[in-house]
C-alpha positions in Angstrom: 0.0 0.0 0.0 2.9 2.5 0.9 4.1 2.3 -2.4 0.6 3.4 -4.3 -1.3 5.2 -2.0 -0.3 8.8 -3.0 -1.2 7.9 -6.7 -4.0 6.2 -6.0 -5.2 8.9 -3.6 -4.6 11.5 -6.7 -6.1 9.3 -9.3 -9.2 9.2 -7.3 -9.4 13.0 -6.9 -8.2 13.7 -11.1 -11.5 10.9 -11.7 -13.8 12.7 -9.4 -14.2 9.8 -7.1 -14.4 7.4 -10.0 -11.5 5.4 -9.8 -11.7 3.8 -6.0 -7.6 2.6 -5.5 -5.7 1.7 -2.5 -6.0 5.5 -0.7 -9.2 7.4 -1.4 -10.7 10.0 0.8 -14.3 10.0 2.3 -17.0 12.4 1.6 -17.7 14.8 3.3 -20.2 15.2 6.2 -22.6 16.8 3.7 -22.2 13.9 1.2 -19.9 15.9 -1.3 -16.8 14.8 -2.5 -13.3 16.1 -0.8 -12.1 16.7 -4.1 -11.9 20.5 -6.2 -9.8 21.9 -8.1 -7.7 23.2 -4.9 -7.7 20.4 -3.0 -6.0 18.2 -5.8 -3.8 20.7 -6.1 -3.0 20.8 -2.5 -2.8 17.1 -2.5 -0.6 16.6 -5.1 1.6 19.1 -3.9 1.8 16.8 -0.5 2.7 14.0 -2.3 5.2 15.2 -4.5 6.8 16.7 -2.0 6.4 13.7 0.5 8.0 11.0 -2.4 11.1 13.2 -2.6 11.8 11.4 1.0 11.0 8.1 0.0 12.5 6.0 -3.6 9.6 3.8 -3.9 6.7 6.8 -4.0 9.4 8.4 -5.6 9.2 6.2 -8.2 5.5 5.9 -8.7 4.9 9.3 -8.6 7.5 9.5 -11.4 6.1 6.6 -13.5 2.6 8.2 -13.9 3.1 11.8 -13.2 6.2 12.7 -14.8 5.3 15.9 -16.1 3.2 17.4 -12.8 6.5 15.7 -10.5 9.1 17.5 -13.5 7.1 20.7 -12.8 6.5 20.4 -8.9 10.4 20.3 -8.8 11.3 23.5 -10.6 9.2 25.2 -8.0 11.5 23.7 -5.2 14.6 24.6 -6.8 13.4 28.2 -7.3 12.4 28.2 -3.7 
């Protein structure tokens, strides 16, 4: 689970809650779905930067994001 659960978690929020993986979040209280725009974006901000600690996320984050995980890194180096 460790290795998938960030892109799981983010391909359940890109598919609107329609792709149920390892990691998904709950709705909400009110029966909408955690996902918008901002919170994918805030998710997949968390992930990328929590698989730069860790080879194996590392590496799935890199096999099916490469171009959000190539961009997420530019940011950090101009940090």
């Amino acid at each position: 689970m460790r290795r998938q659960s960030a892109v799981s978690d983010l391909f359940n929020g890109l598919s609107k809650d329609e792709i149920k993986g390892i990691a998904i979040h709950p709705l909400r209280n009110d029966g909408t779905s955690y996902w918008t725009e901002e919170t994918i974006r805030q998710e997949a901000f968390a992930h990328m930067f929590e698989c730069q600690f860790d080879e194996l996320r590392y590496a799935e984050m890199r096999k099916y994001f490469p171009r959000a995980l190539s961009e997420f890194e530019k940011i950090m180096k101009g940090l």
